[in-house]
C-alpha positions as CSV (number, residue, x, y, z in Angstrom):
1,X,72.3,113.4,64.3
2,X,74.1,112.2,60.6
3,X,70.7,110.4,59.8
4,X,71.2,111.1,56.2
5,X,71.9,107.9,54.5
6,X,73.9,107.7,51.3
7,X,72.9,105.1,48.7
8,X,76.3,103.2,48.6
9,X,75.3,102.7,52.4
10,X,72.5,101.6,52.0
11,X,74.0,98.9,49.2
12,X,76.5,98.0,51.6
13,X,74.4,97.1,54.8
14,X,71.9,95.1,52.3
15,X,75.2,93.2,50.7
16,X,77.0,92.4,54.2
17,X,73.8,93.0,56.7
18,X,75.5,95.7,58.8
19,X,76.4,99.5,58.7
20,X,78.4,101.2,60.9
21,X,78.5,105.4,61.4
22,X,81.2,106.5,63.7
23,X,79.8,110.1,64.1
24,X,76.1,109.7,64.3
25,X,75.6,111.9,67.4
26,X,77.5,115.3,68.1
27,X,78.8,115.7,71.6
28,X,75.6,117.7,72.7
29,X,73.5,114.9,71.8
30,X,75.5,112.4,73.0
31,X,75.5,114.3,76.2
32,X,71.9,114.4,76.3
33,X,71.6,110.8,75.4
34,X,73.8,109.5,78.1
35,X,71.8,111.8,80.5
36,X,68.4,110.0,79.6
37,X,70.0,107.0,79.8
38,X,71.5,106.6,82.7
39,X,68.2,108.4,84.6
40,X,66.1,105.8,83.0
41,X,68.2,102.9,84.2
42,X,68.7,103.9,88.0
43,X,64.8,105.0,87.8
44,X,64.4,101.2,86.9
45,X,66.4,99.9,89.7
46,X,66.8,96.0,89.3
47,X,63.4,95.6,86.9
48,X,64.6,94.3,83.5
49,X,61.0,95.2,81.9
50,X,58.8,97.7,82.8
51,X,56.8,97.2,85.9
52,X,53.2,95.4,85.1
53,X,51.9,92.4,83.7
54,X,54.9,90.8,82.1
55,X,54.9,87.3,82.5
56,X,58.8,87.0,82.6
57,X,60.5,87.5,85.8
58,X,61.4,91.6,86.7
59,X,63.9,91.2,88.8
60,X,67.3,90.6,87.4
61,X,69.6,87.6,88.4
62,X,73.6,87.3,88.1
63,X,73.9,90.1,85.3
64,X,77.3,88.1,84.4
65,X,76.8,89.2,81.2
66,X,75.5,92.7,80.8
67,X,72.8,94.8,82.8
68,X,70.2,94.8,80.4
69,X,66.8,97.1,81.1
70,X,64.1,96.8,78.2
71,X,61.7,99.0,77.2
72,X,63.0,102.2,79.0
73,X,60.7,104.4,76.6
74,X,57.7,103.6,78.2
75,X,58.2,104.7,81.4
76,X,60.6,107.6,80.9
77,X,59.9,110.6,79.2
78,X,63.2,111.4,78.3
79,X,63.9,108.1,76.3
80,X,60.5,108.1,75.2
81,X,61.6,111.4,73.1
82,X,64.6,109.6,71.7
83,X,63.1,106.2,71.0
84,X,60.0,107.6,68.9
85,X,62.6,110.0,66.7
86,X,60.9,109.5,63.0
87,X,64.3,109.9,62.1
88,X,65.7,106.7,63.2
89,X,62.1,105.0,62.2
90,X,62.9,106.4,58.8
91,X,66.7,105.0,58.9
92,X,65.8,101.5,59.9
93,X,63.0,101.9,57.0
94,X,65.1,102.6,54.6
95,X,68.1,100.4,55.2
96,X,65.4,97.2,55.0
97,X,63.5,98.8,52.0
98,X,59.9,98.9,54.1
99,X,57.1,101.0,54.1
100,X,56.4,101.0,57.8
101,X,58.8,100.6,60.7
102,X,57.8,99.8,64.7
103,X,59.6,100.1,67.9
104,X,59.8,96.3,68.5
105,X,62.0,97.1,71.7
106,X,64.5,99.3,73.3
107,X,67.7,98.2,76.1
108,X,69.8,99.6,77.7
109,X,73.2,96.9,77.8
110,X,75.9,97.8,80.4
111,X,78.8,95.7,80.1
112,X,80.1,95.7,83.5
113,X,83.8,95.1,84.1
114,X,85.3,91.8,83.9
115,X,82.0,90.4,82.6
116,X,81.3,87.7,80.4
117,X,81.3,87.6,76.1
118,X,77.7,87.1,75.0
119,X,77.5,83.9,72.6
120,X,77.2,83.8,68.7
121,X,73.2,84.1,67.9
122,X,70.7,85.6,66.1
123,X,68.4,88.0,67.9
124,X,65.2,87.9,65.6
125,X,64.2,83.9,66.3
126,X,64.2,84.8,69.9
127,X,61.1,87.4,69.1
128,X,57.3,87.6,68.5
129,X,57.3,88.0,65.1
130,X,59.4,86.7,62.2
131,X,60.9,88.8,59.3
132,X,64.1,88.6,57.2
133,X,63.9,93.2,58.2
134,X,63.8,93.0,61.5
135,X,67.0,95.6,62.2
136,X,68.5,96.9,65.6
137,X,70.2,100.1,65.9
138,X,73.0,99.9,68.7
139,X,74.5,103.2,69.6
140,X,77.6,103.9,71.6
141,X,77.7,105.6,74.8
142,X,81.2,105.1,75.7
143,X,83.9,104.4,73.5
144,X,84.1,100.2,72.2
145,X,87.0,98.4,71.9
146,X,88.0,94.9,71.6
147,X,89.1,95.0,75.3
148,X,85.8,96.3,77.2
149,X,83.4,93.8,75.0
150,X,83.4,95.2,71.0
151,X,80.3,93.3,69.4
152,X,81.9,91.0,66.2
153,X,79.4,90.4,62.8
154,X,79.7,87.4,60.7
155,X,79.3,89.3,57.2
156,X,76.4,88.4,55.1
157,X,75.0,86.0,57.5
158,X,71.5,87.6,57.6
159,X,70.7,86.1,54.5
160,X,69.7,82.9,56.4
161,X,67.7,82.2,59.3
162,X,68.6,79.6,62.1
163,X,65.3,79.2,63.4
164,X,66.5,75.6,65.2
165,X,69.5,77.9,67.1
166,X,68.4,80.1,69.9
167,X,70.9,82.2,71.9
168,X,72.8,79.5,74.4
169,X,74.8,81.6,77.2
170,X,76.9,78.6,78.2
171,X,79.0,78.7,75.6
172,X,80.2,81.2,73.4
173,X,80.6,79.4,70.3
174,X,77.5,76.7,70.8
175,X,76.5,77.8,67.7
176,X,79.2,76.3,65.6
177,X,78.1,73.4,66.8
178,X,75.1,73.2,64.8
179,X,76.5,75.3,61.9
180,X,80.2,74.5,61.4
181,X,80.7,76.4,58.4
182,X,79.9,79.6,60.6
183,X,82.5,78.8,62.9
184,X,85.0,78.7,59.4
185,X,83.9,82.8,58.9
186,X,86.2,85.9,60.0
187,X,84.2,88.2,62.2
188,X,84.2,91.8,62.2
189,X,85.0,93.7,65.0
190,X,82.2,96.5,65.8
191,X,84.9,98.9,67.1
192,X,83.1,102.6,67.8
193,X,83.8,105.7,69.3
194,X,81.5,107.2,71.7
195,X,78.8,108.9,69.8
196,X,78.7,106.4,67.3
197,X,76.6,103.6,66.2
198,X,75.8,100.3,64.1
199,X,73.0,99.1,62.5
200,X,72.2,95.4,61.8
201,X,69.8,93.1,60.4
202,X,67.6,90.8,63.1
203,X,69.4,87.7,61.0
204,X,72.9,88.9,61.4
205,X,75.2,86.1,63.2
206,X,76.8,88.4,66.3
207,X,78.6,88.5,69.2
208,X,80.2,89.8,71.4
209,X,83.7,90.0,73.5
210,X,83.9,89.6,77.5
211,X,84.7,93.0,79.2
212,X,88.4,92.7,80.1
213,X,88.7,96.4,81.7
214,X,87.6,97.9,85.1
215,X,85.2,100.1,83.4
216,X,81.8,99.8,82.5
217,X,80.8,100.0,78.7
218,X,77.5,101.5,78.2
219,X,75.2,101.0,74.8
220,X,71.6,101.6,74.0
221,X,69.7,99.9,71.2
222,X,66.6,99.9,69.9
223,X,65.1,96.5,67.9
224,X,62.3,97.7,64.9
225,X,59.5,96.0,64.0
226,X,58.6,96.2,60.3
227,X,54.9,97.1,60.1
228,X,52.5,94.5,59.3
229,X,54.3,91.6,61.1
230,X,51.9,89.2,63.1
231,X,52.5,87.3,66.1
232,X,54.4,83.5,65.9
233,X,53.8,82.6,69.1
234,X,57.1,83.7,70.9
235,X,55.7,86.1,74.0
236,X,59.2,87.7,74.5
237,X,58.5,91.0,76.5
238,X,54.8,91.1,75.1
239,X,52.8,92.1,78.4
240,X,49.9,89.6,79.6
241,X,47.4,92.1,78.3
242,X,48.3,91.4,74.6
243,X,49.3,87.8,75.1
244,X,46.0,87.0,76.8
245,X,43.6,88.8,73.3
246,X,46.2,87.5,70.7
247,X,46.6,84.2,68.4
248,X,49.2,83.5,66.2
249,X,49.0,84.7,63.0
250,X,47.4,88.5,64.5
251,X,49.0,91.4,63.7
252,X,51.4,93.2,66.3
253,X,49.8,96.9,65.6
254,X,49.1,97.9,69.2
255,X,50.8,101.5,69.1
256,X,50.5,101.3,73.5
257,X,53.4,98.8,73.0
258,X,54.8,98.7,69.4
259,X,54.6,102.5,68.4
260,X,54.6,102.8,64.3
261,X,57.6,105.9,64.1
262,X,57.7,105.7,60.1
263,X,55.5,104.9,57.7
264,X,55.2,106.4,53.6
């Protein structure tokens, strides 16, 4: 794993909110990854979240989009050994300049063919907690191109959040409604080999393209949680048993669901 991160990359993902490393796994690991993975997923079956006391539906419903399953650490060992790596806590630490750094969650996201493009958003309004370093790693397990449903990034567009614009899956560009001048940007194309991956920021204004191949193009993420955040309200995938002993305002330090994986 190139976890090493070089201070000019460091600069650069702060400046433009995103960092891209095209050979972040070697082709063991990527192996092994893709193994995990794909166990994990068909051990799931058609449960989006973990079975339990979630108060959001399980069961998945017209994956038009992508078949997403959250939270794949907690109930597969395998994952669980990828996902709580203190060398990716220590990554997303360092590319947000925190002291502490918490699985917030992982998913896996299979575009299947011919699917739909996922809409302009930001992912971090739609969580429990708010932060301005809030950071998602998104690794590659097959090879992303514009034509099998590349993500694009809006460069520098972390640096404000749009707490009145939630994710709208009619329509991709929804969000330009609201904020013109985003609609005015050039995107960047997140085009990755297999193996690779991206970092960005919680705030970052993404998207991503439809799926126009027969294939499937599989990606695991993980979102992080800087330590110290408290609860806004938002349940998300919180399970009932936290939901039901929280307020807003608490802090989101139970280690059962938000393991700490780096902290100075």
């Amino acid at each position: 794993m190139k976890h090493h991160l070089t201070g000019a990359q460091i600069s650069s993902y702060r400046e433009n909110g995103f960092l891209i490393i095209e050979d972040f796994l070697d082709g063991d690991e990527l192996d092994n990854w893709r193994a995990m993975v794909g166990e994990a997923v068909s051990l799931r079956d058609d449960n989006r979240l973990p079975e339990g006391s979630y108060q959001t539906s399980q069961k998945t419903e017209g994956e038009t989009v992508f078949r997403q399953r959250i939270n794949l650490w907690m109930d597969h060992d395998g994952v669980r050994a990828l996902m709580l790596d203190r060398r990716l806590g220590k990554m997303a630490a360092d590319l947000e300049g925190v002291d502490g750094i918490r699985i917030w969650h992982d998913q896996a996201l299979i575009k299947l063919p011919w699917s739909n493009p996922t809409a302009w958003h930001q992912d971090n309004p739609k969580w429990s907690f708010a932060s301005e370093h809030a950071i998602t790693i998104w690794v590659a397990l097959d090879d992303v191109t514009i034509q099998n449903g590349c993500m694009f990034f809006m460069p520098g567009s972390h640096k404000r959040r749009l707490d009145d614009f939630k994710a709208d899956g009619n329509h991709v560009g929804a969000m330009f409604n609201a904020y013109p001048e985003l609609g005015r940007m050039e995107p960047v194309p997140v085009i990755i080999p297999a193996g690779g991956c991206s970092f960005h920021n919680g705030l970052m204004v993404h998207a991503a393209n439809a799926n126009m191949t027969p294939f499937p193009r599989r990606a695991f993420t993980c979102a992080y949680m800087p330590d110290l955040s408290r609860f806004n309200g938002e349940p998300n995938v919180l399970p009932d048993r936290i939901l039901n002993t929280i307020e807003v305002g608490d802090l989101l330090d139970d280690d059962d669901q938000n393991p700490l994986i780096h902290t100075l």
